[in-house]
C-alpha positions, 0 to 999 in steps of 0.5 A, a space after each residue: 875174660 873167657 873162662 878158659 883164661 880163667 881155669 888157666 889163671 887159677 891153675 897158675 896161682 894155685 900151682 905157684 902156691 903148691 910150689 911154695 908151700 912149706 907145711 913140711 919143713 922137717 923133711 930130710 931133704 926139705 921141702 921140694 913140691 913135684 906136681 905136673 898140672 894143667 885144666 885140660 889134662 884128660 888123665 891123672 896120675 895118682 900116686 904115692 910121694 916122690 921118692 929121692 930120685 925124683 927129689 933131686 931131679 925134680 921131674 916125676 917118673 924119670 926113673 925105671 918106675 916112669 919107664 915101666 909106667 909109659 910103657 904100660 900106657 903106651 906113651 912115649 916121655 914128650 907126650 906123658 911130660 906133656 902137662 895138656 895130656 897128663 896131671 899127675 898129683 901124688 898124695 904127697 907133694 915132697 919126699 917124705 924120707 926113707 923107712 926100714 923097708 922103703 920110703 916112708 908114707 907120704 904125709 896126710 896134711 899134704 893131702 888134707 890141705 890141697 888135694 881137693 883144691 887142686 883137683 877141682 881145678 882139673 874138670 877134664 880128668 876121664 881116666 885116673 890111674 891110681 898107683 898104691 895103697 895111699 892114692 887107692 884109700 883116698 880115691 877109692 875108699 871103702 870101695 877098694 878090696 882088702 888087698 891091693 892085688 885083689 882091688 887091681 883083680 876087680 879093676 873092670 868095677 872102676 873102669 873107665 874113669 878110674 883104674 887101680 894100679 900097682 907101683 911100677 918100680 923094679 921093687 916089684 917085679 916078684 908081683 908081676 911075676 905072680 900075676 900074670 893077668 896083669 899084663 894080659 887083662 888090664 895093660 891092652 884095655 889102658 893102652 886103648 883108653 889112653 890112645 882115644 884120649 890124648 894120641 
């Protein structure tokens, strides 16, 4: 068996394990595991938890969060639901539930048990977008800034294997009115990498 085969056989097994996994059986909706996986991903998308919409689709990003997302890596949904060109992974698997002032965070034993496993399983990885606090304190450590603004400022210090990102969602739409930068400095360098990496 090629080792090809067998990336793609341990990828299926581990995937069929996350699938199943009911460490969290006191979720509010349950336990509903949303990954997107395959060995030969070339990017990885690093995000929070599914939220409730997600939840009851059970596709990640299929909502206006998604829509802003692809449009920031100039990608249309076949190729970014094209699991050979993107993984995408959050800290957490399932819904976590809601909070005061939004989703609740996405609980650590998720990570804890199988982040790690499940990355060594994608040894293609060239870019990581990582999309809120949770995502850039286990991917960036100590070497994220104090906020998150600052840390997405500095995101040439990361680049081009990694690039921190802000959340997408219609939530927050105050910050990218305050920073303007944004789309000028960082959106045209990660539409370039992600067209020489998978179009």
């Amino acid at each position: 068996m090629t080792t090809n085969a067998i990336q793609t056989n341990d990828v299926s097994a581990v995937l069929a394990n996350v699938r199943a996994c009911e460490l969290c059986t006191n979720l509010p909706l349950g336990p509903n595991p949303i990954v997107q996986l395959n060995h030969n991903a070339k990017i990885l998308i690093a995000g929070q938890a599914p939220g409730r919409i997600t939840h009851q689709k059970g596709i990640p990003f299929d909502d206006p969060s998604g829509e802003r997302l692809r449009d920031w890596m100039g990608i249309d949904r076949n190729t970014f639901y094209n699991d050979t060109n993107i993984a995408i992974l959050p800290m957490a698997f399932c819904y976590p539930g809601t909070g005061k002032s939004g989703d609740l965070p996405p609980p650590k034993i998720c990570a804890q048990h199988w982040r790690e496993q499940v990355l060594t399983l994608l040894p293609n990885i060239e870019l990581t977008l990582v999309i809120g606090q949770y995502a850039l304190d286990w991917h960036l450590g100590n070497q994220r800034s104090r906020t998150l603004t600052e840390t997405v400022k500095q995101w040439q210090n990361h680049w081009p294997t990694v690039l921190p990102l802000p959340h997408p969602s219609p939530r927050n739409n105050y910050w990218f009115k305050q920073n303007p930068w944004f789309p000028e400095d960082v959106l045209p360098a990660l539409k370039k990498r992600v067209k020489m990496l998978i179009c």
